[in-house]
LUMNULUM-291171 format. One line per field, with one value per residue (C-alpha): residue number from 1; residue in three letters; y, z, x. Coordinates in nm, 3 decimals. Example, Ala and Ser with C-alpha at 12.3 -4.5 7.8 and 13.67 -1.06 7.14 Angstrom:
BEGIN
num = c(1 | 2) $
residu = c(ALA | SER) $
y = c(-0.450 | -0.106) $
z = c(0.780 | 0.714) $
x = c(1.230 | 1.367) $
END
This chain:
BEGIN
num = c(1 | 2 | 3 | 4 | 5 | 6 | 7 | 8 | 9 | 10 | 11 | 12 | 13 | 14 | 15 | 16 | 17 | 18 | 19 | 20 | 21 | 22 | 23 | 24 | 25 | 26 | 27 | 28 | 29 | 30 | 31 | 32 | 33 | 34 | 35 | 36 | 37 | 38 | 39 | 40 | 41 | 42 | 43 | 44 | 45 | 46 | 47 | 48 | 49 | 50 | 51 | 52 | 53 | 54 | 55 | 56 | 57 | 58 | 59 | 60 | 61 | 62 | 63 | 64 | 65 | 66 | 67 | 68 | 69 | 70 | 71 | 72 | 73 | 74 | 75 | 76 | 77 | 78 | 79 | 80 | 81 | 82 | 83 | 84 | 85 | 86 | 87 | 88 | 89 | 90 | 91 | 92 | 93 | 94 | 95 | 96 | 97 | 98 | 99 | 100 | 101 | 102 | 103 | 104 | 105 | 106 | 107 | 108 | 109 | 110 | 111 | 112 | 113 | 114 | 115 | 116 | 117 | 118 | 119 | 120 | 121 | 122 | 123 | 124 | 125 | 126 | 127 | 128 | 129 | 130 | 131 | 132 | 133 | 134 | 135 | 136 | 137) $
residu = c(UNK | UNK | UNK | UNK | UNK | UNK | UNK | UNK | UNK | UNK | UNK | UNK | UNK | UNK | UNK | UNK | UNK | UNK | UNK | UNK | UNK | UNK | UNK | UNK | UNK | UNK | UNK | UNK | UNK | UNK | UNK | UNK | UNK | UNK | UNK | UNK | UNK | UNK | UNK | UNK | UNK | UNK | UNK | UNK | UNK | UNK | UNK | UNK | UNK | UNK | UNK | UNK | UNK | UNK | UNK | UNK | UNK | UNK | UNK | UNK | UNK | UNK | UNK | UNK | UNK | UNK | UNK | UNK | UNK | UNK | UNK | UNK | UNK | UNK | UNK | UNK | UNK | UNK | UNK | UNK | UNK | UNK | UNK | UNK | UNK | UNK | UNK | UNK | UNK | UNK | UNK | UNK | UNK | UNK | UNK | UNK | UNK | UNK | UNK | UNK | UNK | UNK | UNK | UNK | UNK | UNK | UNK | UNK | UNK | UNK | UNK | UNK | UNK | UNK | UNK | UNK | UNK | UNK | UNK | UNK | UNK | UNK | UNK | UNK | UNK | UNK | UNK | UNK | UNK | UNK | UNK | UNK | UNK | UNK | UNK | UNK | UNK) $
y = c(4.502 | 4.632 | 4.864 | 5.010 | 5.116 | 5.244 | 5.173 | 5.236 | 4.976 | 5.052 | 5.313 | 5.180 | 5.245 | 4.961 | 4.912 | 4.640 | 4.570 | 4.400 | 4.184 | 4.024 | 3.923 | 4.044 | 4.247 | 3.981 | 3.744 | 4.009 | 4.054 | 3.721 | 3.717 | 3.583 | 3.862 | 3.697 | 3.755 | 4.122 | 4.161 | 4.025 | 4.306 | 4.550 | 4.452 | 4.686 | 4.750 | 4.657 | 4.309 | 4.230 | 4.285 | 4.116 | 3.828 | 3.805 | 3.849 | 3.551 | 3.298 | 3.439 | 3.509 | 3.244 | 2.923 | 2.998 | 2.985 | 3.134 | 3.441 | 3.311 | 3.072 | 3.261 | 3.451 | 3.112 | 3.148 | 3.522 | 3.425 | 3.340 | 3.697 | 3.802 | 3.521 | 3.689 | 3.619 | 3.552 | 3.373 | 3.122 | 3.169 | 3.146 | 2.863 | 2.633 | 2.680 | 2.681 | 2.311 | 2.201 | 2.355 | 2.117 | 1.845 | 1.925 | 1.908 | 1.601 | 1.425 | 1.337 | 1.545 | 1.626 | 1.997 | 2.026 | 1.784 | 2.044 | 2.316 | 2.617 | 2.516 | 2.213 | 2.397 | 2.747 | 2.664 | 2.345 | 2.409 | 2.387 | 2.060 | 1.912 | 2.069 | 1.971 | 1.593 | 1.580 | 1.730 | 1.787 | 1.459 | 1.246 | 1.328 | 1.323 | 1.034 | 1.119 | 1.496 | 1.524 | 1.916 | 1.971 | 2.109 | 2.310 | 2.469 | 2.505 | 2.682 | 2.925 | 2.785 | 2.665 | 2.896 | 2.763 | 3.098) $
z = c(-2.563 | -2.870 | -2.826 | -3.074 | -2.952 | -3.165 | -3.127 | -3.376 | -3.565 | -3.730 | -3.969 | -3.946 | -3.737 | -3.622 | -3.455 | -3.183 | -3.221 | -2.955 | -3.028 | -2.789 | -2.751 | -2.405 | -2.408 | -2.259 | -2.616 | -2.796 | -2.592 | -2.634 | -3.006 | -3.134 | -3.243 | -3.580 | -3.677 | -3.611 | -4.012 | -3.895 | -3.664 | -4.002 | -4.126 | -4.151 | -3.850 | -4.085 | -4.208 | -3.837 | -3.717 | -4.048 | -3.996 | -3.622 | -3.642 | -3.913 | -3.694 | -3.345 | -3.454 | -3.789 | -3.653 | -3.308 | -3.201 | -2.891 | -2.976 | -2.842 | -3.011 | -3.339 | -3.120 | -3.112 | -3.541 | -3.580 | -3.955 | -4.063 | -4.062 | -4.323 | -4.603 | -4.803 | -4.603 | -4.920 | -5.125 | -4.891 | -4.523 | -4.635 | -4.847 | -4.618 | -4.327 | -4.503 | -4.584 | -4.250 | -4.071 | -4.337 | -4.249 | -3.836 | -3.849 | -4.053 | -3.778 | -4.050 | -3.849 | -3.512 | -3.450 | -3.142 | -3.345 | -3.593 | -3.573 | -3.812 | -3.979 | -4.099 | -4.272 | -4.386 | -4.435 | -4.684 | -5.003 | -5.217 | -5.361 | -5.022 | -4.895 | -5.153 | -5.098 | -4.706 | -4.696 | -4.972 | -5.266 | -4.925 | -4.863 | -5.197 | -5.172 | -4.802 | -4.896 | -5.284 | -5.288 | -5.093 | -5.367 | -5.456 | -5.042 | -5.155 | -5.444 | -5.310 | -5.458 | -5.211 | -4.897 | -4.583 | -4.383) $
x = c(-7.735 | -7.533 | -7.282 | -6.983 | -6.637 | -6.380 | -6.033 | -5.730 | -5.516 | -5.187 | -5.329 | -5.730 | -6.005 | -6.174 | -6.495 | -6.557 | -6.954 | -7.133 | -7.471 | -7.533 | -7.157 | -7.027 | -6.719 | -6.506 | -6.590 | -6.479 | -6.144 | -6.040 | -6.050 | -5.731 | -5.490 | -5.486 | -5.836 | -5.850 | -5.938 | -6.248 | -6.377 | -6.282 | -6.630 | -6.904 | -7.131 | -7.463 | -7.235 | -7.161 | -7.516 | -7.662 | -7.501 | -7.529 | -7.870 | -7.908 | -7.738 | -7.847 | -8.261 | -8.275 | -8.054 | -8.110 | -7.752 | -7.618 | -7.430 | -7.082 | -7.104 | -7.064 | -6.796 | -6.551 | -6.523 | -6.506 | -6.332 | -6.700 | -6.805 | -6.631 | -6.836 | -7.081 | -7.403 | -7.611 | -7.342 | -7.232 | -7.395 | -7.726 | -7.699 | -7.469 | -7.694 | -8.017 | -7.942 | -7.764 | -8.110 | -8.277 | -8.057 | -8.144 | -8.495 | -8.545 | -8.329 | -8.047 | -7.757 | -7.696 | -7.628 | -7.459 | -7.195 | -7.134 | -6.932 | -6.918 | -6.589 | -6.715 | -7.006 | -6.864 | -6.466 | -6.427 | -6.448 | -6.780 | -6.703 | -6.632 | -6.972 | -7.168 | -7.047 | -7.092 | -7.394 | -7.577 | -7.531 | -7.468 | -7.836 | -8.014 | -8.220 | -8.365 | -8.387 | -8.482 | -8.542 | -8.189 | -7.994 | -8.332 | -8.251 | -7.898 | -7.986 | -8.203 | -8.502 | -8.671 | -8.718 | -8.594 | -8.648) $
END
């Protein structure tokens, strides 16, 4: 059930959107990531629906790192994930082990080394998924 409720900021309107994330998720949001919920409705939902319907995640769990909403789904999101789904199904990570911190906030560099380069001779097309050329979805 989606749902959009307006509510004021300071100066800003602001738009809590639901996706599948009850009311209460929203709610608890920490007061410090209230920049995040200043996102577009079609951003929210985008990405929502990328790691809800693509990754198969449970929608609270997106909930617990509201912060990643605001990365640019194609720049970063999709790449990052494409190669930790890689990474899942050929048995080489355990998913339930990551969380999305680990993935979406280090810096490339430090990404690239844990779990792309780590990977290379398992997974020779992985930079290829991180690249975007090689479709993962």
């Amino acid at each position: 059930m989606h749902y959009v409720e307006k509510r004021r900021h300071g100066n800003d309107d602001i738009r809590l959107i639901g996706g599948g994330v009850g009311r209460t998720m929203i709610l608890l949001l920490p007061s410090g990531w209230i920049h995040c919920v200043i996102l577009s409705e079609k951003k929210i939902m985008a990405t929502m629906d990328f790691f809800v319907n693509k990754m198969g995640w449970e929608s609270h769990t997106v909930a617990k790192y509201p912060h990643v909403l605001s990365y640019s789904l194609e720049k970063k999101i999709i790449p990052r994930f494409s190669v930790v789904r890689v990474l899942v199904l050929k048995g080489l990570i355990e998913e339930h082990k990551l969380n999305m911190d680990s993935v979406i906030s280090v810096s490339e560099e430090y990404f690239l080394n844990r779990f792309v380069n780590k990977y290379l001779n398992q997974v020779p097309q992985l930079l290829d998924v991180y690249q975007g050329k090689v479709a993962t979805f």
